[in-house]
C-alpha positions in Angstrom: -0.5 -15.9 19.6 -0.9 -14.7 23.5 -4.5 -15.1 24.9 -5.6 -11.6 25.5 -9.4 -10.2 25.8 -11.0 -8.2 23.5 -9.6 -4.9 25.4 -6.1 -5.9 25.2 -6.3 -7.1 21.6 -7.3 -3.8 20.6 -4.7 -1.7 22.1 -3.1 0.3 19.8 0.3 0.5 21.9 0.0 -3.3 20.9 -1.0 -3.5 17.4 1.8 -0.6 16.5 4.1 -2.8 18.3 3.6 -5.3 15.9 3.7 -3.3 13.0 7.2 -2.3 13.8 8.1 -5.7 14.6 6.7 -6.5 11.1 8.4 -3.5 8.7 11.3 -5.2 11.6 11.1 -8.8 9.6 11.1 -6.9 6.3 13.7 -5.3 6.5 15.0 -9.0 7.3 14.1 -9.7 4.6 15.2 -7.1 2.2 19.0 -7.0 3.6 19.7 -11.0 3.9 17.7 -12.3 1.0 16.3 -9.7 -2.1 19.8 -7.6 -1.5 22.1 -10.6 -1.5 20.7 -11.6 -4.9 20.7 -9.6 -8.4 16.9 -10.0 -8.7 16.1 -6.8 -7.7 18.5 -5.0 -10.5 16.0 -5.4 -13.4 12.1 -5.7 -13.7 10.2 -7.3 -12.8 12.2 -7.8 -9.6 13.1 -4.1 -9.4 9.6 -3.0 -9.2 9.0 -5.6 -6.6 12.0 -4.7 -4.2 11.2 -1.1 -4.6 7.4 -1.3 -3.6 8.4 -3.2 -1.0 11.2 -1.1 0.2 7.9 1.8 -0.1 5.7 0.0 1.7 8.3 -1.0 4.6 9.5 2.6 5.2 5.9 3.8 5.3 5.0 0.9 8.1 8.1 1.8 10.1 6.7 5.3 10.2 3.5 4.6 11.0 4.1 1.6 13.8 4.9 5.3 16.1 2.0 7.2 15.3 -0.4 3.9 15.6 0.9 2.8 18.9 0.1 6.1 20.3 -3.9 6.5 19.1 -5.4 5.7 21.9 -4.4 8.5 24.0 -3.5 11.4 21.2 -6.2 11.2 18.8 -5.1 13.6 16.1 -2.4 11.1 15.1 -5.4 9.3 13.4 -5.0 11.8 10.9 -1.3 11.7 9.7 -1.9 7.7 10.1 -5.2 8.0 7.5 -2.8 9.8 5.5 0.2 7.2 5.3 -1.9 4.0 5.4 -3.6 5.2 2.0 -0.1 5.4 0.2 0.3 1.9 0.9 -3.1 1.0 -0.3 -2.3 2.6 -3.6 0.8 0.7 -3.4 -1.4 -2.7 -2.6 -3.2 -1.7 -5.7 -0.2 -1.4 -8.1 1.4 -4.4 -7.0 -1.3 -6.5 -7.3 -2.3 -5.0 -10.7 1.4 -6.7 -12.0 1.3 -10.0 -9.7 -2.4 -10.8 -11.9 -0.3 -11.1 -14.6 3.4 -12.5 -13.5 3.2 -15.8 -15.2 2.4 -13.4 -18.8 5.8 -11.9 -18.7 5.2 -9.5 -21.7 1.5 -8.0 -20.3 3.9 -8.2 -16.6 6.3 -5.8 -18.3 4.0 -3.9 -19.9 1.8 -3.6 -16.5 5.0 -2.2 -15.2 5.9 0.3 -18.0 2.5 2.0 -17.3 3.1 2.5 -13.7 6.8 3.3 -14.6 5.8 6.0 -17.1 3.3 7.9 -15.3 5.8 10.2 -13.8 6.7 10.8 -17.3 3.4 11.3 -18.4 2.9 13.5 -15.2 6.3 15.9 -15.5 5.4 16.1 -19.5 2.1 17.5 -19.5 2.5 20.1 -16.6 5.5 21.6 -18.5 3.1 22.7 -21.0 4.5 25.9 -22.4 8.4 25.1 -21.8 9.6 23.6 -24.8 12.8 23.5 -23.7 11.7 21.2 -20.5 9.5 19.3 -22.9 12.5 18.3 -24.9 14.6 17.2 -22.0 12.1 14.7 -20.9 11.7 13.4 -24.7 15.5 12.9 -24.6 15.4 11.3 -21.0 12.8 8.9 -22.2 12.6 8.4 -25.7 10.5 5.3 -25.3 7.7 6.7 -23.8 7.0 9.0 -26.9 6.7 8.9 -30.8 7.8 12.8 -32.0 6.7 15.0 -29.6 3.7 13.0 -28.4 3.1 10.8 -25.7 2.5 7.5 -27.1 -1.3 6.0 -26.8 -0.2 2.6 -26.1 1.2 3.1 -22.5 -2.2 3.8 -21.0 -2.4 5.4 -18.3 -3.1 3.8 -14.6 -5.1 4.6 -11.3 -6.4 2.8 -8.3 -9.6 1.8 -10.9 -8.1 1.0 -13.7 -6.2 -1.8 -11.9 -9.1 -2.8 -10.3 -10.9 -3.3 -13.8 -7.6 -4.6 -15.4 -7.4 -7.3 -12.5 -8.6 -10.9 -13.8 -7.7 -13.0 -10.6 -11.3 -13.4 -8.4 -9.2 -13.4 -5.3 -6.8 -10.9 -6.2 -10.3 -8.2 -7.2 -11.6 -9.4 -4.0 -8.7 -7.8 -1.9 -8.7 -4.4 -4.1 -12.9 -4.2 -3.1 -11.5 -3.8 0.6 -8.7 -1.7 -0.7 -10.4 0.7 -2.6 -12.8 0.9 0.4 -10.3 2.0 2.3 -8.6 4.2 0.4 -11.7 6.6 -0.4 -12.1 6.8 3.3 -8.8 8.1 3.8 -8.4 10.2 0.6 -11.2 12.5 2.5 -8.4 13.9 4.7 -6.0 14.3 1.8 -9.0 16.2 -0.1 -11.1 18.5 1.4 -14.7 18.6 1.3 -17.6 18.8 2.9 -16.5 15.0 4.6 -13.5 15.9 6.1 -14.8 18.0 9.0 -16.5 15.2 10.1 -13.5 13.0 10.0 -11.0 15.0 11.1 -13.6 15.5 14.2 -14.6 11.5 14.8 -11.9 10.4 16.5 -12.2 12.8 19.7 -15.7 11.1 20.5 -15.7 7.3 21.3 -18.2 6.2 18.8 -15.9 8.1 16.4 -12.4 6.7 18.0 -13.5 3.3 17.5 -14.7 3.8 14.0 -11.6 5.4 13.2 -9.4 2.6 15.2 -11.2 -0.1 13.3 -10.7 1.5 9.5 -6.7 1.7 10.6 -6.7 -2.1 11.8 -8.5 -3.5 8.6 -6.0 -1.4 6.5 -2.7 -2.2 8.0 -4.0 -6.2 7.8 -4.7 -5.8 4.3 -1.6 -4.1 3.8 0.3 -6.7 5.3 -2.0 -9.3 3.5 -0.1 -7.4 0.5 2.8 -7.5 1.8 3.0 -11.3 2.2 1.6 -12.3 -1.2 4.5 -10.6 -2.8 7.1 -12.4 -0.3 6.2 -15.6 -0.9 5.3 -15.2 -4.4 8.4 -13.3 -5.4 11.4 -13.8 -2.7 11.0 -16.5 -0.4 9.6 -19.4 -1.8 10.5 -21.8 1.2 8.7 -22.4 4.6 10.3 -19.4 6.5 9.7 -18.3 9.9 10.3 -14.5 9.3 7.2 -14.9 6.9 5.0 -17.4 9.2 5.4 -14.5 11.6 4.0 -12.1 10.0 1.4 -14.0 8.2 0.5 -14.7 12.2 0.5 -10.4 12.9 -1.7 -9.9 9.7 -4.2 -12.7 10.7 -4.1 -11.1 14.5 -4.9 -7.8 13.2 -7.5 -8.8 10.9 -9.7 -10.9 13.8 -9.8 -8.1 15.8 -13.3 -7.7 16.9 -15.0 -4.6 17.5 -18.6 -5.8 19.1 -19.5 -2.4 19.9 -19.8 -1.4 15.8 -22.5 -4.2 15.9 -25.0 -2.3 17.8 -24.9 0.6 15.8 
């Protein structure tokens, strides 16, 4: 990577640049090596192409509003809002990865995040029989009568966390989780969000703010990369090396002034 100062390193006109150029080598990926193959037609490669198709739209997105923060502060905002998406996507995927050399508790990890939609569309049509029955015949595995069956448990961003056995693997959801409380205080209102919303228009707050989005999109991409290498490309590839080299830049980024808080 280019020698810059700590100034320079920290411009987000910069880091969105590489976040495009990242969701860029994705993409990369997705068309020349997971499409070319029939992986991605059945689980568990079809949940891992479509989280990562997710997770690449949402950082294509984002790359505009990030390399603009620095001079249009309420972007922070939308940004908060899209970055936490992808943490919940970090979550779920790896939630299944803990358990990919287990193929039947893989599945089964899969099924749960599969089925909550199910779960979801069945209980708010409480009332409507005739909806009720249409998702029972849409998915008669999910249910035993006209009950949702107890053994697909259902999922959230905590659940995976205590469900998670690898060390390393509950280390990254602690930052992720972190991060995606944070942001969830713009999604839901309370007596946080004010503040928030407010933060990034003052520069103690606008380098707070700046900082949360930098540690998020490298975790993200930290994400990102695990299920690349451990899914798709198993080989030394230079797509990958590159943006093993953007999350590691994004993640060093030092913000000296937080230390004298």
């Amino acid at each position: 990577m280019e020698q810059l100062d700590q100034t320079e390193k920290r411009s987000s006109k910069r880091v969105g640049e590489m976040v495009l150029t990242f969701a860029s080598l994705i993409t990369d990926i997705l068309e020349n090596d997971v499409l070319e193959g029939t992986a991605y037609q059945k689980d568990p490669g079809h949940f891992y192409y479509t989280v990562l198709h997710k997770l690449r739209n949402v950082l294509d997105a984002s790359s505009f509003l990030i390399a603009n923060l620095d001079g249009k502060p309420h972007y922070t905002d939308s940004t908060y809002l899209l970055l936490r998406t992808c943490l919940f996507d970090v979550a779920n995927l790896y939630f299944v990865l803990d358990k990919s050399e287990e193929k039947e508790i893989e599945q089964s990890r899969i099924d749960r995040i599969m089925f909550d939609h199910v779960r979801a569309i069945y209980n708010s049509a409480k009332g409507d029989e005739e909806e009720r029955t249409a998702v029972r015949e849409a998915y008669p595995d999910c249910f035993n009568g006209d009950k949702f069956k107890k053994e697909i448990l259902p999922v959230n961003i905590i659940i995976t966390l205590n469900e998670i056995d690898s060390p390393s693997l509950k280390n990254e959801m602690d930052f992720i989780i972190h991060y995606y409380n944070i942001f969830s205080k713009i999604e839901h209102n309370g007596t946080l969000s004010f503040d928030i919303l407010h933060a990034p228009y003052y520069p103690l707050g606008k380098i707070r703010a700046t900082s949360r989005i930098y540690a998020a999109i490298g975790t993200i991409m930290k994400g990102i990369v695990v299920l690349i290498r451990h899914v798709w490309i198993h080989h030394e590839d230079k797509r990958v090396e590159t943006m093993q080299a953007f999350m590691a830049d994004i993640l060093e980024i030092e913000w000296p002034e937080l230390n004298q808080l």
